[in-house]
Backbone as a chain_set.jsonl record, in Angstrom:
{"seq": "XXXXXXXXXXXXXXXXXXXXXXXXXXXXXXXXXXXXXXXXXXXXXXXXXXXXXXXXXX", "coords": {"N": [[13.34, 10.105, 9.274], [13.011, 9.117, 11.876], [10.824, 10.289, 12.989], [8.932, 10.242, 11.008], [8.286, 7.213, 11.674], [7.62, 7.309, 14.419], [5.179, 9.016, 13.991], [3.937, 7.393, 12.023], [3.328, 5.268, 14.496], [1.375, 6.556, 16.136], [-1.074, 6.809, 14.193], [-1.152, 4.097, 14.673], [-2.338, 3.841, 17.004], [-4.445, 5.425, 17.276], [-5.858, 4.836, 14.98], [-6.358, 1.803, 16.25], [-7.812, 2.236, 18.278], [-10.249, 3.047, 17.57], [-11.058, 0.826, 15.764], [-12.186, -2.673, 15.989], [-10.828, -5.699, 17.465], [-10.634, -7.853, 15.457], [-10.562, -5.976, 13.432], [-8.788, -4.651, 13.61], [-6.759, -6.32, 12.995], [-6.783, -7.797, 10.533], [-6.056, -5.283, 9.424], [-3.387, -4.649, 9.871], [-2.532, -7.47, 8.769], [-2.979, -6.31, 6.407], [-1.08, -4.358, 6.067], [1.591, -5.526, 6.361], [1.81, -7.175, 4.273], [1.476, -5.902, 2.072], [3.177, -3.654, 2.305], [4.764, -1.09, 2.942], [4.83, 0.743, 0.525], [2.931, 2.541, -1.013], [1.149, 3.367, -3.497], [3.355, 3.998, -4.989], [5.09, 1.759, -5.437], [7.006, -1.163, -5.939], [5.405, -2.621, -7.437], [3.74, -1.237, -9.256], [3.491, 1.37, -11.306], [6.538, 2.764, -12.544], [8.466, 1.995, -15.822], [7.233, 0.796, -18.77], [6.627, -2.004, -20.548], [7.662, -2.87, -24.796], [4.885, -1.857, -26.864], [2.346, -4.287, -28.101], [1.666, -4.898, -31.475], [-0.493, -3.746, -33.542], [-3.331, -4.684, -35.61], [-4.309, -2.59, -38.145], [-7.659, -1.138, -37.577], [-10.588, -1.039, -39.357]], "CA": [[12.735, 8.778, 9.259], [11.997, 8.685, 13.423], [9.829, 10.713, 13.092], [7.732, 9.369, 10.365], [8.106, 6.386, 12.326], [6.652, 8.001, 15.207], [3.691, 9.224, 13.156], [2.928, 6.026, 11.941], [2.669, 4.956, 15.604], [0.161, 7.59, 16.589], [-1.916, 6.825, 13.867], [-1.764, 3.088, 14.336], [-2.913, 3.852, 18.418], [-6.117, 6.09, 16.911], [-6.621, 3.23, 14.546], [-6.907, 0.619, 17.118], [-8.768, 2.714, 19.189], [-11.907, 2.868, 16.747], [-11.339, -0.312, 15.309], [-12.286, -3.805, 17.109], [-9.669, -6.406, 17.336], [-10.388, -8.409, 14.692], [-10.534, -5.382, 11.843], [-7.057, -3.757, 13.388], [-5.745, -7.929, 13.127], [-6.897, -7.317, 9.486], [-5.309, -4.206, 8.609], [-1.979, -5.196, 10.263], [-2.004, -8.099, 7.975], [-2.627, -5.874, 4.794], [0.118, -3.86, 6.034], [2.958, -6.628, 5.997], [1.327, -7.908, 2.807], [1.601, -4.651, 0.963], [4.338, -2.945, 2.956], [4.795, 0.689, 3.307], [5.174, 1.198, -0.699], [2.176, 2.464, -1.439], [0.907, 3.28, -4.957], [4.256, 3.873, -6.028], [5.546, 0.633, -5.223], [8.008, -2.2, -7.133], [4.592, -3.593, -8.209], [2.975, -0.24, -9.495], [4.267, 2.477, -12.447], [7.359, 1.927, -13.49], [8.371, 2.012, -17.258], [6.635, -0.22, -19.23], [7.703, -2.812, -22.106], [7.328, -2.507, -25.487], [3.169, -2.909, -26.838], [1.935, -4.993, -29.235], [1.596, -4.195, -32.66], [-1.904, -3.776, -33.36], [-3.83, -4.866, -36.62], [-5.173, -1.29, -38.268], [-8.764, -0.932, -37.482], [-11.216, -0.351, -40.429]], "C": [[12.142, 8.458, 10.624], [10.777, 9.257, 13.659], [8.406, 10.822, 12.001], [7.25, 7.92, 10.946], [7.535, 6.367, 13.711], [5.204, 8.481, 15.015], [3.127, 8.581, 12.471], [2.554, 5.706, 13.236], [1.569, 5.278, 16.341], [-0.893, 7.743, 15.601], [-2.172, 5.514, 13.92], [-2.354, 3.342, 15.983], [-4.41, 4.27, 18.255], [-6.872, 4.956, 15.824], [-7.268, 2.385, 15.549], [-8.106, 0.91, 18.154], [-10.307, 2.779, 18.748], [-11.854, 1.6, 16.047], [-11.645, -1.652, 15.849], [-11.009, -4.755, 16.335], [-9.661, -6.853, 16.331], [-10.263, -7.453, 13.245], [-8.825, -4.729, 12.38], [-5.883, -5.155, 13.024], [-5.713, -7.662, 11.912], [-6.224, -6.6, 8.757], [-3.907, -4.301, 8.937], [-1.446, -6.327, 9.008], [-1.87, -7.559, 6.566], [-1.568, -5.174, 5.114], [1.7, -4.316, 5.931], [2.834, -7.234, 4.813], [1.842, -6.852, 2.125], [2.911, -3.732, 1.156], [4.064, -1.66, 3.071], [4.699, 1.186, 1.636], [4.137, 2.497, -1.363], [1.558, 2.822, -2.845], [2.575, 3.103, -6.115], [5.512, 2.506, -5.822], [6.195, -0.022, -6.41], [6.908, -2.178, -8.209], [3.369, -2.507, -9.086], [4.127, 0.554, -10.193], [5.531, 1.736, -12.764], [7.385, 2.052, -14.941], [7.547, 0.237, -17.56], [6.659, -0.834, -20.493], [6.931, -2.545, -23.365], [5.767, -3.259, -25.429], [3.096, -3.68, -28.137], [1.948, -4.818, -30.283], [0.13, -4.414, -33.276], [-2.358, -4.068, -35.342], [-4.324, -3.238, -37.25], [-6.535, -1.748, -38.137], [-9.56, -0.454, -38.556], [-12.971, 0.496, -39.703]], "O": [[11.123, 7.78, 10.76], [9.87, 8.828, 14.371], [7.289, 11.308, 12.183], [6.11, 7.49, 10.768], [6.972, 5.341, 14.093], [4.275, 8.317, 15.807], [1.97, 8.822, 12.124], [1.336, 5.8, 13.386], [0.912, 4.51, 17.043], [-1.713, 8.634, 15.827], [-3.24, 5.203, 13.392], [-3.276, 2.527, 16.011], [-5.366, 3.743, 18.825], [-7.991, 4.444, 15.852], [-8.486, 2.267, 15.683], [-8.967, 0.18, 18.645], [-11.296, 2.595, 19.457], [-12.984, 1.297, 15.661], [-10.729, -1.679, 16.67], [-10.47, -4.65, 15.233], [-8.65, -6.499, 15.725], [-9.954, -7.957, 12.166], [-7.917, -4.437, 11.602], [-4.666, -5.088, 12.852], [-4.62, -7.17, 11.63], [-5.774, -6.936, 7.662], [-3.176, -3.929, 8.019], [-0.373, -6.223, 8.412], [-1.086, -7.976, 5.713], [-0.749, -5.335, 4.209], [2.679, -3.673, 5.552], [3.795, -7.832, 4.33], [2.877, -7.099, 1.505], [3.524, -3.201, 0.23], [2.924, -1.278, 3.338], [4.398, 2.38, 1.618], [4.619, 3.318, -2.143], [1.719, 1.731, -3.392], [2.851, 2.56, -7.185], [6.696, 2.592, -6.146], [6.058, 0.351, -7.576], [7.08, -1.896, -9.395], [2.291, -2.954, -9.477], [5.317, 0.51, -9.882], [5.659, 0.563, -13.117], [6.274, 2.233, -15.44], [7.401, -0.823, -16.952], [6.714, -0.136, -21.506], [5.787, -2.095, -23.299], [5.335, -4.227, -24.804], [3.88, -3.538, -29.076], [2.844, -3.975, -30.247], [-0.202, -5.591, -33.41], [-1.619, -3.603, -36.21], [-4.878, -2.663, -36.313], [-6.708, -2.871, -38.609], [-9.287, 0.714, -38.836], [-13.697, 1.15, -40.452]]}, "num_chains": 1, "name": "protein.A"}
């Protein structure tokens, strides 16, 4: 884990470095918004509830 946490750091330094202040202020905030989860997150996959019951189609 320190050392994924280390290698986030060294890519948020090359971030900031090409980005201007206000787009790395930006991406900081999608990053506390969204968290670390990423696709496979709470709010992503997952089982999923029963479906509908559909009319047959003619």
């Amino acid at each position: 884990m320190k050392a994924q946490m280390e290698k986030r750091g060294e890519y948020n330094k090359k971030l900031k470095s090409i980005l201007n202040d206000e787009q790395y202020e930006k991406y900081e905030k999608m990053q506390k918004h969204h968290g670390h989860h990423g696709h496979g997150g709470p709010r992503h996959g997952g089982p999923r509830g029963p479906r509908p019951e559909r009319a047959p189609q003619e």
